[in-house]
Backbone as a ProteinNet text record, in pm:
[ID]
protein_1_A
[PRIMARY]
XXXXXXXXXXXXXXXXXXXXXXXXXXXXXXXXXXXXXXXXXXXXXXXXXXXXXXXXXXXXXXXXXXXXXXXXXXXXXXXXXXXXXXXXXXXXXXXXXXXXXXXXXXXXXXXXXXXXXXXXXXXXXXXXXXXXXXXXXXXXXXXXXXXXXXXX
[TERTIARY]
-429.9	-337.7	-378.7	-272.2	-291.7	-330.7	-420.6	-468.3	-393	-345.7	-251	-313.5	-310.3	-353.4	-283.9	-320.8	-197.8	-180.6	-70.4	-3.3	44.3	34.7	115.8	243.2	299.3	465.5	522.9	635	686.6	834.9	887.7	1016.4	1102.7	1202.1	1276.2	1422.2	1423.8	1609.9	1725.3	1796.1	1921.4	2043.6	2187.7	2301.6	2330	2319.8	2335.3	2257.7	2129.5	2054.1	1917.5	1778.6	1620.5	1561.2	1522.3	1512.3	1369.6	1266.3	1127.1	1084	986.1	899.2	743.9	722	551.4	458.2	383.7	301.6	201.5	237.5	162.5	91.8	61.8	42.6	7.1	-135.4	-131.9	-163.7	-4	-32.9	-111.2	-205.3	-233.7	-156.8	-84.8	-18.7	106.1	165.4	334.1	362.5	199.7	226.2	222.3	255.8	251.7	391.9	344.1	451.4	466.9	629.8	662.8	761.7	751.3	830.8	941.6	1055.5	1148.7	1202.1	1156.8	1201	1342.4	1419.5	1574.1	1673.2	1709.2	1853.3	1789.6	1879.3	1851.9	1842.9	1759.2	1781.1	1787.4	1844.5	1885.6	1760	1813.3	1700.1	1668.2	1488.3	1480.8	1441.5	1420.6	1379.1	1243.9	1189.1	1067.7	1010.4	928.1	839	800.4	818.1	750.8	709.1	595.3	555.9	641.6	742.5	884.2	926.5	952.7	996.2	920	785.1	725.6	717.4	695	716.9	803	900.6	1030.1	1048.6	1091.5	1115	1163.5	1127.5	1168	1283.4	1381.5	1500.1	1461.9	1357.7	1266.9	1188.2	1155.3	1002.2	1056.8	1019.3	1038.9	900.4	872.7	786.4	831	744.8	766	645.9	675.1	590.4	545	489.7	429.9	388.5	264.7	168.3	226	280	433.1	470.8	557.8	670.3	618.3	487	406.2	336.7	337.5	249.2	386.9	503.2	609.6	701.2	687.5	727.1	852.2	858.4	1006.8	970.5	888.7	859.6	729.2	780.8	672.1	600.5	501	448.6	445.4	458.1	440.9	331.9	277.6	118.4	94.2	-24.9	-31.6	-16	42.1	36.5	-27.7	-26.8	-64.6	30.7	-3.6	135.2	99.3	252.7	316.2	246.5	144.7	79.6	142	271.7	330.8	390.9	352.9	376.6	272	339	262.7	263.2	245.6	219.6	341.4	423.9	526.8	489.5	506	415.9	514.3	701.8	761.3	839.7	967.4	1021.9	1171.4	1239.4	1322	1425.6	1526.3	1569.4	1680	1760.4	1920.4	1897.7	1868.4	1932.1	2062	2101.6	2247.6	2203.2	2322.9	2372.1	2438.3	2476.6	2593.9	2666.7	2573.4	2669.3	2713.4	2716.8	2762.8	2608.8	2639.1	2524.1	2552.4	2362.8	2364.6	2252.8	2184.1	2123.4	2018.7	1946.8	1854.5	1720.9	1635.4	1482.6	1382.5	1320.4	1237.3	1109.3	1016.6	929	792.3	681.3	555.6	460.8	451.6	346.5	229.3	184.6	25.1	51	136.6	126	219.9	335.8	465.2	593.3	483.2	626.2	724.6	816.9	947.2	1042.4	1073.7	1155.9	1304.4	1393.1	1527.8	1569.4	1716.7	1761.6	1922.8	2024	2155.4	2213.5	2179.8	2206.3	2106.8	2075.6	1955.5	1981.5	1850.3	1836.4	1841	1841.1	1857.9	1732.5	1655.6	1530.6	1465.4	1526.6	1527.7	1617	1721.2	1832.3	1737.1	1637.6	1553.4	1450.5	1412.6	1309.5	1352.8	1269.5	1323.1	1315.2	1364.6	1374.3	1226.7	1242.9	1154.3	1163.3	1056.2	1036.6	1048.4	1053.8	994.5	1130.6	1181.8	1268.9	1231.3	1330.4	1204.3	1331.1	1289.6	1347.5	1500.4	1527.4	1678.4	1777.5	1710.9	1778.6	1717.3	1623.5	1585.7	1675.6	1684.8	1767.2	1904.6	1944.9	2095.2	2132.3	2016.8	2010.7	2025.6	1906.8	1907.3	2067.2	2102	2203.1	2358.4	2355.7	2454	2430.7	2291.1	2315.3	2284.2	2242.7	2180.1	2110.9	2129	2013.1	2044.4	1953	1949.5	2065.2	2164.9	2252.5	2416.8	2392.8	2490.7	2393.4	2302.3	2351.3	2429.9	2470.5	2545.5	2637.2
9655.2	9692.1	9827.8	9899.8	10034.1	10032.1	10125.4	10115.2	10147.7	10129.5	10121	10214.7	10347.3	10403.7	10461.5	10401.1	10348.4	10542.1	10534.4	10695.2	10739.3	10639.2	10670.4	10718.9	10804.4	10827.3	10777	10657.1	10650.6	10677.9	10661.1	10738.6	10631	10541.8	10426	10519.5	10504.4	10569.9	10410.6	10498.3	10406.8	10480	10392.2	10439.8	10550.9	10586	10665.1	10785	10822.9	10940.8	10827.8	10928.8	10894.6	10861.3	10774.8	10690.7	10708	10763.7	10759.1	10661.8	10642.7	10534.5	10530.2	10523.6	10578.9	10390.7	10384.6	10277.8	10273.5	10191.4	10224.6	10092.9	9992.9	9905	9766.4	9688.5	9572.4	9428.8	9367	9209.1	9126.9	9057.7	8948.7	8832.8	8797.9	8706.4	8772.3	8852.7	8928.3	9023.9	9062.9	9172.3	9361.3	9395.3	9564.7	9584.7	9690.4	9749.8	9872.5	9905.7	10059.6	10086.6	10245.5	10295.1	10376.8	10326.9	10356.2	10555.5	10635.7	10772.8	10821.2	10863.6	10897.4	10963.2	10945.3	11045.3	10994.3	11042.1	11008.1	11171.8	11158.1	11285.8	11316.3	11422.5	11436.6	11471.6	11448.3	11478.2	11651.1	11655.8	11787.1	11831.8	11726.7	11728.2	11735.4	11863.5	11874.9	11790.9	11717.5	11639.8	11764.3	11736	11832.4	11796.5	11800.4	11759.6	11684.4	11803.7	11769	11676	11630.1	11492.5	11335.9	11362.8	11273.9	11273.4	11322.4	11333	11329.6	11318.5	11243.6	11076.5	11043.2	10928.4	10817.2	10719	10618.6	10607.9	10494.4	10458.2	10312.1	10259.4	10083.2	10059.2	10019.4	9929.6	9809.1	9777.7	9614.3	9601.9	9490.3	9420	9437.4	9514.4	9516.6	9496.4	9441	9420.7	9509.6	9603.4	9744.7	9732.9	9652	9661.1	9671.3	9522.1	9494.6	9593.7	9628	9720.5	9856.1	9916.2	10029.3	9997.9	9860.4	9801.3	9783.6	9734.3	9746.8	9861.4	9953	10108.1	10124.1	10018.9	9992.5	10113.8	10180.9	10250.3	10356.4	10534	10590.1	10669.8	10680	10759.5	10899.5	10929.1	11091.9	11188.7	11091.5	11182.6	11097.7	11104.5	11071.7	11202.2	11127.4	11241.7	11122.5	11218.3	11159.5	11075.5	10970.7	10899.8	10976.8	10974.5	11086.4	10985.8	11106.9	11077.1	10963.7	11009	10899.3	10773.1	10753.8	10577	10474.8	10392.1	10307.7	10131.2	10056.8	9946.4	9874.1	9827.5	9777.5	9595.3	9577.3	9442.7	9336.1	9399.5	9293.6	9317.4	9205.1	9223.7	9126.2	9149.6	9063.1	9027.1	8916.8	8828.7	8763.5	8789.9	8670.4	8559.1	8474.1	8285.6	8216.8	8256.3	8159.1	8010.2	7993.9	7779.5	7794.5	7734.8	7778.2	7913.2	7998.6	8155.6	8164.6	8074.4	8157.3	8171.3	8267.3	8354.2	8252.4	8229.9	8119.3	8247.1	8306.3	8359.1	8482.1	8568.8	8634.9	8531.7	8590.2	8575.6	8721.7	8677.5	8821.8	8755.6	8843.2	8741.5	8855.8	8783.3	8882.2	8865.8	8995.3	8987.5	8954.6	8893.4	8884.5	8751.7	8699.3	8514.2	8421.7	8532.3	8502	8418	8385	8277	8382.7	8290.5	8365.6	8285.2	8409.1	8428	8383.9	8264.8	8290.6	8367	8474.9	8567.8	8558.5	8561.5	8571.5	8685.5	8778.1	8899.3	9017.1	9101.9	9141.1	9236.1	9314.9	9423.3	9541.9	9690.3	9835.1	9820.2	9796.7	9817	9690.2	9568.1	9491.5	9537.3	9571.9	9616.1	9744.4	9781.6	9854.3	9813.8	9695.1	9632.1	9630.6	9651.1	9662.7	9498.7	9464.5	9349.9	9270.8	9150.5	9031.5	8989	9012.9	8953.4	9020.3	9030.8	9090.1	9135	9287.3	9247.6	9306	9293.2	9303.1	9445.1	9513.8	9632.2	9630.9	9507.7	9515.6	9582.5	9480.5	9450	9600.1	9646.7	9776.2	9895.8	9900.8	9998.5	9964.3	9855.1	9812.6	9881	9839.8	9898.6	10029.7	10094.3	10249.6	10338	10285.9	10344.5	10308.9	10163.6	10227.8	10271.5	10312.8	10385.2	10312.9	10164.3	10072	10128.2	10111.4	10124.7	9978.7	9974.4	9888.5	9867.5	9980.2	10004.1	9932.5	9920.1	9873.9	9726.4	9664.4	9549.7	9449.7	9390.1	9299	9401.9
-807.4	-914.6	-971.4	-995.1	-1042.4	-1195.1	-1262.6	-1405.9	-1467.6	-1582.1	-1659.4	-1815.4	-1859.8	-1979.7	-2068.5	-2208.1	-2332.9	-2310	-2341.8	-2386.6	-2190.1	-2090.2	-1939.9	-2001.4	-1913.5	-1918.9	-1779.5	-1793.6	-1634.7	-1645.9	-1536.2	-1555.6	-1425.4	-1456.3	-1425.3	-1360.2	-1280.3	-1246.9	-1226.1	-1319.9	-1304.6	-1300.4	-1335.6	-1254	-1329.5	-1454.7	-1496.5	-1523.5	-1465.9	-1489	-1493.6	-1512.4	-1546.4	-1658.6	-1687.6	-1849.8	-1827.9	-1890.5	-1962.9	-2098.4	-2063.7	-2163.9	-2154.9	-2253.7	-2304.9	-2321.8	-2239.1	-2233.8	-2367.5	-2485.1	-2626.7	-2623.6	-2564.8	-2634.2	-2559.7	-2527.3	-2423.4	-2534.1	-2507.6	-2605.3	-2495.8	-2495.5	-2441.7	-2353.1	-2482.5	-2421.3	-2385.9	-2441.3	-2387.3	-2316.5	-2324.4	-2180.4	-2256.9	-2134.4	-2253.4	-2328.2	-2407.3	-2480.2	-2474.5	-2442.6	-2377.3	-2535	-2562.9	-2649.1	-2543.6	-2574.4	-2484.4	-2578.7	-2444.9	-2503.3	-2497.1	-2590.6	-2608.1	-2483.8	-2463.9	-2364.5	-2213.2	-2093.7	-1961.6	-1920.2	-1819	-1746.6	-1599.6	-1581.8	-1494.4	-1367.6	-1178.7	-1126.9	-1161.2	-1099.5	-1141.7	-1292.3	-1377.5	-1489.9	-1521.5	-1598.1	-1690.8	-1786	-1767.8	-1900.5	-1994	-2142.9	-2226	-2329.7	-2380.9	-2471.4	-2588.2	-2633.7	-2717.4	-2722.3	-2617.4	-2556.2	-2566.5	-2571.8	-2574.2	-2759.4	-2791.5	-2912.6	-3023.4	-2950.3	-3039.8	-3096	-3164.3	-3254.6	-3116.6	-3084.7	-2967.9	-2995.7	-2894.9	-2923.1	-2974.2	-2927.1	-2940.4	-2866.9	-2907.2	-2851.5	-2729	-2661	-2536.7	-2506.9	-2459	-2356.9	-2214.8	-2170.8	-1993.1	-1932.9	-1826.1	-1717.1	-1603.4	-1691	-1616.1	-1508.2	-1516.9	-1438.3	-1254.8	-1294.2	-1176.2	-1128.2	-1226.6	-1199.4	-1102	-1151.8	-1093.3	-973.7	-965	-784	-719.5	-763.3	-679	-661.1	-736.3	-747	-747.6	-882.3	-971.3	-1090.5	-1105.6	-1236.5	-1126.7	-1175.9	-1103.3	-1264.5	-1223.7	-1344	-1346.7	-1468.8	-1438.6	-1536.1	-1608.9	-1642	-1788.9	-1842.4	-1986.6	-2090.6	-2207	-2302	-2423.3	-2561	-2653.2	-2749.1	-2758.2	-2890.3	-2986.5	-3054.6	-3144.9	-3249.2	-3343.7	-3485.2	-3560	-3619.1	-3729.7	-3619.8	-3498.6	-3470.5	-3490.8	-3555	-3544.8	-3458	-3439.9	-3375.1	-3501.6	-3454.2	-3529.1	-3588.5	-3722.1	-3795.7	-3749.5	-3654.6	-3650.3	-3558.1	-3500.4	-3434.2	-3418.1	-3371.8	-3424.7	-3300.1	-3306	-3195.4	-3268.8	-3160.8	-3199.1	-3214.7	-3239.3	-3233.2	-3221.9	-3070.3	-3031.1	-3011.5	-2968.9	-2995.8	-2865.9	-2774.8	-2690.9	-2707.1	-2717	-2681.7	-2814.5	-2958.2	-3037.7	-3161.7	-3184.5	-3303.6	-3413.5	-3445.4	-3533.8	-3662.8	-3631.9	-3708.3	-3668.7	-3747.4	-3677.9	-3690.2	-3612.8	-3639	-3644.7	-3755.8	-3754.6	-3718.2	-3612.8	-3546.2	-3601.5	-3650.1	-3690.8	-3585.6	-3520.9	-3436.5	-3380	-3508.1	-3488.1	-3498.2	-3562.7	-3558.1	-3458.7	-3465.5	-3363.3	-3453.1	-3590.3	-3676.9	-3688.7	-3714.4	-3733.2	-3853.4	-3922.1	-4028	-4056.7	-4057.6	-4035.4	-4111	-4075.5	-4135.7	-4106.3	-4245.8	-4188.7	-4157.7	-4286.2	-4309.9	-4306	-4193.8	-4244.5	-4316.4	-4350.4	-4437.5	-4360.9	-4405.8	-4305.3	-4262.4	-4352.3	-4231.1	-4143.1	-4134.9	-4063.5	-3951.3	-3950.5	-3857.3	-3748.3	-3794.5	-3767.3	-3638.1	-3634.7	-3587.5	-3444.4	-3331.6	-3168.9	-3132.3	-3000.6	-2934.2	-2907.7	-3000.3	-2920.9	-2791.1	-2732.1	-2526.8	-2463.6	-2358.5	-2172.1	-2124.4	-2138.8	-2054.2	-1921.3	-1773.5	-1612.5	-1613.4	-1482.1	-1435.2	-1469.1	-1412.6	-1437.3	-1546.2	-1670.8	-1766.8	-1836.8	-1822	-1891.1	-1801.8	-1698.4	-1623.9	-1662.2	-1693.6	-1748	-1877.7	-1956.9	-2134.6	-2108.9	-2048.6	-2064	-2023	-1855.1	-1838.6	-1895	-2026.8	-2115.2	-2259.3	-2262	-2391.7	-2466	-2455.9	-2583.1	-2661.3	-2805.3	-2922.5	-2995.7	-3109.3	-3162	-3313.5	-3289.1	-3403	-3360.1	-3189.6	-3086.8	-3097.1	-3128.6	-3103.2	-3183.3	-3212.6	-3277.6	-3395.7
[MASK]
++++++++++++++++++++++++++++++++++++++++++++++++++++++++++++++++++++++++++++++++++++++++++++++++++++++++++++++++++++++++++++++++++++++++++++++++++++++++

């Protein structure tokens, strides 16, 4: 297995252009955590500092390690995480019933309890996705443009 070092940059292609994400973070039990970096780009594209250094679009759980031994994700160098990030205290998740939305959950990291929520707050609306998502579903998100202001 290839080594994996917090601040990697890898770079995922999907249908719509090259999606980058910065390796910040290894949970134990959930695996790593990638800060997903803004816009797609095109082939032929420059890494620049700038870039790495911009505000994420969210945080996910991915399965790096994987992804880089099956060469679903190639890397393209480490840089430094941007000063003002920090390791996020929360995270938050739909609660459906049969497909229909019953409530949020705001889930705290370090314990995993979770909060029910009907309505959240702006800066709850804030908080990136609870769980793992695999190549797919991250190459799906990226190439339409998901943020967390599009979900619900």
């Amino acid at each position: 297995m290839k080594r994996l070092k917090i601040g990697d940059v890898f770079e995922i292609v999907t249908s719509n252009g090259i999606g980058l994400f910065q390796y910040v973070h290894k949970d134990e039990t959930i695996g790593e955590l990638i800060r997903i970096l803004p816009c797609l780009f095109k082939e032929g594209y420059v890494i620049e500092d700038e870039i790495v250094k911009k505000k994420e679009l969210y945080l996910i759980h991915f399965p790096l390690g994987t992804a880089l031994n099956q060469k679903l994700v190639t890397k393209k160098g480490s840089y430094t995480i941007p000063q003002d990030f920090k390791l996020p205290k929360k995270f938050r998740s739909e609660h459906m019933v049969n497909g229909e939305f019953i409530c949020w959950h705001i889930i705290d990291y370090d314990t995993w309890k979770r909060e029910k929520v009907e309505r959240m707050t702006e800066e709850q609306k804030q908080l990136s996705p609870w769980g793992t998502w695999n190549d797919t579903l991250l190459k799906l998100r990226l190439a339409e443009g998901w943020t967390l202001d599009r979900w619900f």
